[in-house]
C-alpha positions in Angstrom: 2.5 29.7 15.0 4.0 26.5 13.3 6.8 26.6 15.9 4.0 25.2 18.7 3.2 22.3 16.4 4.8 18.7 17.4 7.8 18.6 16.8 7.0 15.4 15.4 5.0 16.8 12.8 7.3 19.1 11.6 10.2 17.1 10.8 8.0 15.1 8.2 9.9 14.2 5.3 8.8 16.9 2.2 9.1 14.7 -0.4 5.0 14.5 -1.7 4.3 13.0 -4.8 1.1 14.9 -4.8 3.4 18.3 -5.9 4.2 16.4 -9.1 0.3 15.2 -9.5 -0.3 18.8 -8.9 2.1 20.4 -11.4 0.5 17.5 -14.2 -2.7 18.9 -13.5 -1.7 22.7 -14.3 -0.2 21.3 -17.0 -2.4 21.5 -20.3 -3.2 18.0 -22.0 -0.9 16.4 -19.8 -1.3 12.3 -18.9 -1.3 10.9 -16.1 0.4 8.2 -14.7 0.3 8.6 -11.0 -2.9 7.5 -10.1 -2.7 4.7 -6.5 -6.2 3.8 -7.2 -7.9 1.7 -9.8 -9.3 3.5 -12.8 -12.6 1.1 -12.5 -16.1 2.2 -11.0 -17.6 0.1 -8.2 -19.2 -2.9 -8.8 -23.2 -3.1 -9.6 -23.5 -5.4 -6.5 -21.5 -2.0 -4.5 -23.7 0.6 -6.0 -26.8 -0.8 -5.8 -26.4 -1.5 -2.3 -26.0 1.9 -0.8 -29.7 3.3 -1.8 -31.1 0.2 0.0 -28.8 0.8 3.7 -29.6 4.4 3.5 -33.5 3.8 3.0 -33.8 1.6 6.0 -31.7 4.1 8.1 -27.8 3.3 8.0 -27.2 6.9 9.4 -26.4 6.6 12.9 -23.0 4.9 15.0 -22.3 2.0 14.8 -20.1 0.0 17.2 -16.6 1.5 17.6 -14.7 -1.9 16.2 -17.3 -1.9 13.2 -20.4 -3.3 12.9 -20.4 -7.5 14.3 -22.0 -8.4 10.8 -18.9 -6.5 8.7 -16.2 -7.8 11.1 -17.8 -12.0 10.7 -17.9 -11.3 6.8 -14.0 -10.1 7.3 -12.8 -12.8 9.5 -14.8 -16.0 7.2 -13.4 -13.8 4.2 -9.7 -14.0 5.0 -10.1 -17.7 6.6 -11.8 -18.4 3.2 -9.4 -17.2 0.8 -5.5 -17.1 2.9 -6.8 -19.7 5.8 -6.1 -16.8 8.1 -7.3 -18.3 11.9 -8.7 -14.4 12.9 -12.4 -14.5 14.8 -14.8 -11.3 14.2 -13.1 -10.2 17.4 -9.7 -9.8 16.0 -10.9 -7.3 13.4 -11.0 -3.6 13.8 -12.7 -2.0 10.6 -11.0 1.4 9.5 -11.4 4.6 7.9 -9.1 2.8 4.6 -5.8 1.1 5.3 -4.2 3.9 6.2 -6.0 4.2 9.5 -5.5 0.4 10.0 -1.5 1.2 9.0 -1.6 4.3 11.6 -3.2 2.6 14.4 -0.6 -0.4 14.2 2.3 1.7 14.3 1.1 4.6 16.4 -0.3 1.8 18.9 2.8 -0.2 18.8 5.6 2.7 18.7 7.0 4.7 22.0 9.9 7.5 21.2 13.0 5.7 20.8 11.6 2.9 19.2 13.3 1.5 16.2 10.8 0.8 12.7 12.3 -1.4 9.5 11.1 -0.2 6.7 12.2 -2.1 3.1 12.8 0.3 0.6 11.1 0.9 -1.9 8.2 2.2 0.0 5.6 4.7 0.5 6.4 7.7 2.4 3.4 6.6 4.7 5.5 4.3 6.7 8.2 6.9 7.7 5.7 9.6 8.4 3.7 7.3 11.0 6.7 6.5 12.8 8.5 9.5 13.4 4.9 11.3 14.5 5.1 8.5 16.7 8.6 9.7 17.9 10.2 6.4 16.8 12.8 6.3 14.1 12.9 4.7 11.1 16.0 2.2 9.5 15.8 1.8 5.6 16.5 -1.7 4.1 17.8 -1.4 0.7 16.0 -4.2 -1.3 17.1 -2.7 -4.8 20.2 -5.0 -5.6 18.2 -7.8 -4.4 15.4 -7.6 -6.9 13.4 -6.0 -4.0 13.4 -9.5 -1.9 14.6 -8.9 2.2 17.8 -11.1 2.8 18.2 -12.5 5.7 22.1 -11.1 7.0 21.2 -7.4 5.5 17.8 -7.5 7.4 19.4 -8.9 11.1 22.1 -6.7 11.1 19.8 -3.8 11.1 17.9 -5.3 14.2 18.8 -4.0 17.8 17.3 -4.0 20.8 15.2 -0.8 19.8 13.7 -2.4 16.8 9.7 -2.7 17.8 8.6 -3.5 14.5 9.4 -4.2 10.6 6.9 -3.6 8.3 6.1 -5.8 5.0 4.2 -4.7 1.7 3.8 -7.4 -0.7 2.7 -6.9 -3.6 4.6 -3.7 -3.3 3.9 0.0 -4.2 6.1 1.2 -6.2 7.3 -2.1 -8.0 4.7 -4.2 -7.7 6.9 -7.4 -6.6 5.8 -10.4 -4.4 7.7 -10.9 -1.4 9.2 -14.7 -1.7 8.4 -17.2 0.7 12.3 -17.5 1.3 12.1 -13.2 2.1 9.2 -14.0 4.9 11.2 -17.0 5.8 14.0 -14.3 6.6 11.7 -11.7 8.4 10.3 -15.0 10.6 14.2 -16.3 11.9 15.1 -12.4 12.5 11.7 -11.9 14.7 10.5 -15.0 16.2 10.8 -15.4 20.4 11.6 -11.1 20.2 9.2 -8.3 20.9 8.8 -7.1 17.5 5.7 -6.8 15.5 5.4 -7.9 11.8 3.1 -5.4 10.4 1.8 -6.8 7.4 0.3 -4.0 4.6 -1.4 -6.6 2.4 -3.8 -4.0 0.3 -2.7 -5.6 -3.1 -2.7 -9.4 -2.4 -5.6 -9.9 -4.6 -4.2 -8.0 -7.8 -2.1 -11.1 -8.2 -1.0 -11.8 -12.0 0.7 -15.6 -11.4 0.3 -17.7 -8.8 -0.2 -16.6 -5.1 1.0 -13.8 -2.9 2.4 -15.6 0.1 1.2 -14.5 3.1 3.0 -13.9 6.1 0.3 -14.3 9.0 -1.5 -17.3 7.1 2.6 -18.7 6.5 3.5 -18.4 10.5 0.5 -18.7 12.7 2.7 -19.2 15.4 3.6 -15.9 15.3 0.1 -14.4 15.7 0.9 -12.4 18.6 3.4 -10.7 16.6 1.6 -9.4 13.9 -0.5 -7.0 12.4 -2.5 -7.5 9.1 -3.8 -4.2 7.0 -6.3 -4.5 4.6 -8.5 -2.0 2.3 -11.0 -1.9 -0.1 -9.9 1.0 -2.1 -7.0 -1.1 -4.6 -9.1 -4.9 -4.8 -12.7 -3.2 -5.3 -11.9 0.3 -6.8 -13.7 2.0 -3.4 -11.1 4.5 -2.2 -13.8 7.2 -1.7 -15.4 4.7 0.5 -12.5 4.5 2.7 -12.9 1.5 4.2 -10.3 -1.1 5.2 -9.7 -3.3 8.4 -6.6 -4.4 10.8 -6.5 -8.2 11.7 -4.7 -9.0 15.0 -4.6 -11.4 18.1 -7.5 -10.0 20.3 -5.6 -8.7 23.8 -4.0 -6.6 20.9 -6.8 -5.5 18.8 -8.5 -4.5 22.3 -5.9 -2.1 23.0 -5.9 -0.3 19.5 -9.4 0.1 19.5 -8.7 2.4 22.1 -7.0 4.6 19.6 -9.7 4.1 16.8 -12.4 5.1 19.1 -10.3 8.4 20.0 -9.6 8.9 16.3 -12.7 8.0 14.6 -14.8 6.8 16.7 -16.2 4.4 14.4 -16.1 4.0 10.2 -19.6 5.3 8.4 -22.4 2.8 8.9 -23.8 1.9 5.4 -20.4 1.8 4.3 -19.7 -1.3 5.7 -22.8 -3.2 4.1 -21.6 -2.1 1.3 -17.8 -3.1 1.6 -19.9 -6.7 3.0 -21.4 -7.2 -0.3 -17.8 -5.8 -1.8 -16.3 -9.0 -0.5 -18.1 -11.4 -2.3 -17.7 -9.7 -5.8 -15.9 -11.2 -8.6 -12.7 -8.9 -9.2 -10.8 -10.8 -11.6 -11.8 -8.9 -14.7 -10.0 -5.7 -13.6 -7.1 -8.1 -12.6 -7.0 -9.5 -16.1 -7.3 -5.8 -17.9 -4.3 -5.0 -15.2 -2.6 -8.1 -16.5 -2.8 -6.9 -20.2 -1.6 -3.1 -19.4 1.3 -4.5 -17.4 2.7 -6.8 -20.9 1.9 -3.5 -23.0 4.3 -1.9 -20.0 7.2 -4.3 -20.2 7.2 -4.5 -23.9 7.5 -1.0 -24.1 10.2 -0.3 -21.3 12.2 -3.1 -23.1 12.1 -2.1 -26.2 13.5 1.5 -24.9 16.2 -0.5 -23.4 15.1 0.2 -19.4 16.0 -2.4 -16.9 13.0 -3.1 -14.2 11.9 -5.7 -12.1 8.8 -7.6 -13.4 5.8 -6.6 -11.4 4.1 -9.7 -10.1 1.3 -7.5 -8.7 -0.7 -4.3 -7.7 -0.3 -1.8 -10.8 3.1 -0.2 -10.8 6.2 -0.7 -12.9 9.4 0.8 -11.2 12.4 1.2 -14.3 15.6 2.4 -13.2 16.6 6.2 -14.6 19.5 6.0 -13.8 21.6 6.4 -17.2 20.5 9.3 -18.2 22.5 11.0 -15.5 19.4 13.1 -13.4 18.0 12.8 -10.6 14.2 11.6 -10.6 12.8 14.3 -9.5 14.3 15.9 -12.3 13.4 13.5 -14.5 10.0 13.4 -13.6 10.0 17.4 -13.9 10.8 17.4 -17.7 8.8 15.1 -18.2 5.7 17.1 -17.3 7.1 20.2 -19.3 8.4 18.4 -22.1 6.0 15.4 -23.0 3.4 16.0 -21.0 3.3 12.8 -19.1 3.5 12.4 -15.3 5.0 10.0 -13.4 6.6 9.7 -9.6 10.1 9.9 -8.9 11.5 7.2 -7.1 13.0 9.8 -4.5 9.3 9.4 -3.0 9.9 6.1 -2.3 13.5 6.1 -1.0 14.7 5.2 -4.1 16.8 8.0 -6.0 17.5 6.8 -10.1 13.9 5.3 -10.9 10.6 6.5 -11.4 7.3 4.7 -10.4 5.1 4.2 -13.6 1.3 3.4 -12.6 -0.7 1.4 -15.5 -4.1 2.2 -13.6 -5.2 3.9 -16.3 -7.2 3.2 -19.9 -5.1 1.5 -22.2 -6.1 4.4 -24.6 -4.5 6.4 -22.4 -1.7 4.1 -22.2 -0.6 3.8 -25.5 -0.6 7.3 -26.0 1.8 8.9 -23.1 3.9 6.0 -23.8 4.1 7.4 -27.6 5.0 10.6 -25.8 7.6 8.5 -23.3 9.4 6.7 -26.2 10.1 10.3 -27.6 11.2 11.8 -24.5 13.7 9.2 -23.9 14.9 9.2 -27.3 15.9 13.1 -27.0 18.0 12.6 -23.6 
């Protein structure tokens, strides 16, 4: 019966880093290094809060957008800390970013559409938009240190291209977008109808200085873009899945139309809870992250493999590529041979490397690294 399925659906690209997560967890004693989520709990503020919505009856809908007090915390949030001019209007809250990623590309997208997509990137992008019946066009970022130049990204524009979409700091290498690579993305769009979907679910595990941000950089270009947010990376909450989408209101109308057909609406005491979320102090995970990511660097230098210095989120992303395999292989014997699991970079459009997560104790850490150093000295 899969033949009757959309035909959209079932050219999905195969590539799932879960199969490698999987074969790590049949794998005796094996450590991880996958994980996209912090290793932290919730905050006391978070946990402490949920006992107290459910006692006074949190249980039933809520408004389809999100609750008004939840989307005002949002808007004075992001006005707050980026200087982001959205009103509690302009906010749809969603079941995590990903619902705020597929509502601004299934919302935005008709077949035949065209969808720029940087590479390195999650597969999430590419999935979204050919279920949509659009089509996706790489941009190869890795001989630019993962930065969008300007003539590489205009010569892939046409007059199909509906949208390009922006993740900064970026999964899988953890690099900040320059104000010179928004700069770019602003002359290729500005005065055409494309949408600047901006997946900004790392900005606040920041190491040094600031993550520029698109929407707060160009307010003129408002009614172009899209802003994603979630809770799970900044507050360790992905099993709350909770995150919003920012956007100018006659287009945040529209794609609450979706929501509501999707979801409905996002679980009520959830959202006082991801309220109080806001307002917690996050930077000790950010400095933990900050110390695993040196342990990283010195390690992969020592071993001699070249990377890009992550400025953010918790990946590393070293190139593979002279021990003559293919990641996925790589990765494989890993798994068998040293029982550590990481992500081929194949998974993120980005064959010779291998995505490194330091989300993880630094326990943990030091010993699959002991494991790595060996592996690499056998090849």
């Amino acid at each position: 019966m899969t033949e009757l399925l959309n035909r959209n659906l079932l050219s999905l690209d195969p590539h799932d880093p879960q199969r490698f997560v999987a074969l790590a967890k049949n794998t005796e004693d094996c450590l991880l290094l996958t994980l996209s989520e912090p290793d932290f709990g919730i905050s006391d503020v978070v946990r402490t809060n949920i006992p107290k919505s459910l006692e006074i009856g949190r249980t039933h809908y809520v408004p389809n957008p999100g609750d008004d007090s939840m989307r005002v915390a949002v808007a004075d949030f992001e006005r707050r800390t980026l200087g982001l001019d959205y009103s509690y209007d302009e906010v749809i809250t969603t079941v995590g970013g990903t619902e705020a990623l597929f509502l601004a590309l299934q919302g935005s997208l008709n077949p035949g559409d065209e969808v720029i997509i940087p590479r390195p990137a999650i597969g999430l992008y590419e999935n979204i938009t050919r279920l949509s019946g659009a089509t996706p066009v790489f941009l190869d970022t890795t001989e630019d240190a993962y930065q969008i130049k300007g003539d590489k990204l205009s010569a892939l524009i046409t007059d199909k291209t509906k949208a390009i979409v922006l993740n900064s700091p970026n999964n899988p290498t953890g690099t900040i977008l320059t104000s010179e690579s928004l700069q770019a993305v602003k002359d290729a769009v500005a005065g055409k109808p494309i949408f600047v979907i901006c997946d900004d679910v790392y900005n606040r595990v920041v190491y040094e200085g600031t993550c520029p941000s698109f929407a707060a950089t160009f307010p003129e270009l408002k009614e172009q873009t899209l802003v994603v947010q979630s809770f799970s990376n900044s507050y360790a909450m992905a099993g709350f899945r909770m995150g919003y989408l920012l956007g100018a209101k006659a287009v945040i109308e529209k794609l609450n139309l979706l929501h509501t057909a999707a979801v409905n609406s996002v679980v009520a005491f959830n959202q006082d809870a991801a309220i109080n979320a806001i307002h917690s102090d996050i930077m000790g995970m950010v400095w933990a992250y900050d110390s695993r990511r040196k342990f990283m660097e010195e390690k992969l230098t020592a071993l001699g493999l070249d990377y890009v210095a992550p400025q953010g989120a918790f990946y590393i992303f070293p190139s593979i590529q002279k021990f003559g395999m293919d990641s996925e292989t790589f990765c494989t014997r890993l798994i068998q041979e040293a029982k550590v699991a990481v992500l081929p970079g194949s998974c993120y459009g980005a064959e010779g490397y291998v995505r490194i997560s330091y989300s993880a104790p630094m326990g943990n850490l030091r010993a699959a690294m002991v494991r790595f150093e060996n592996f690499i000295k056998s090849l």
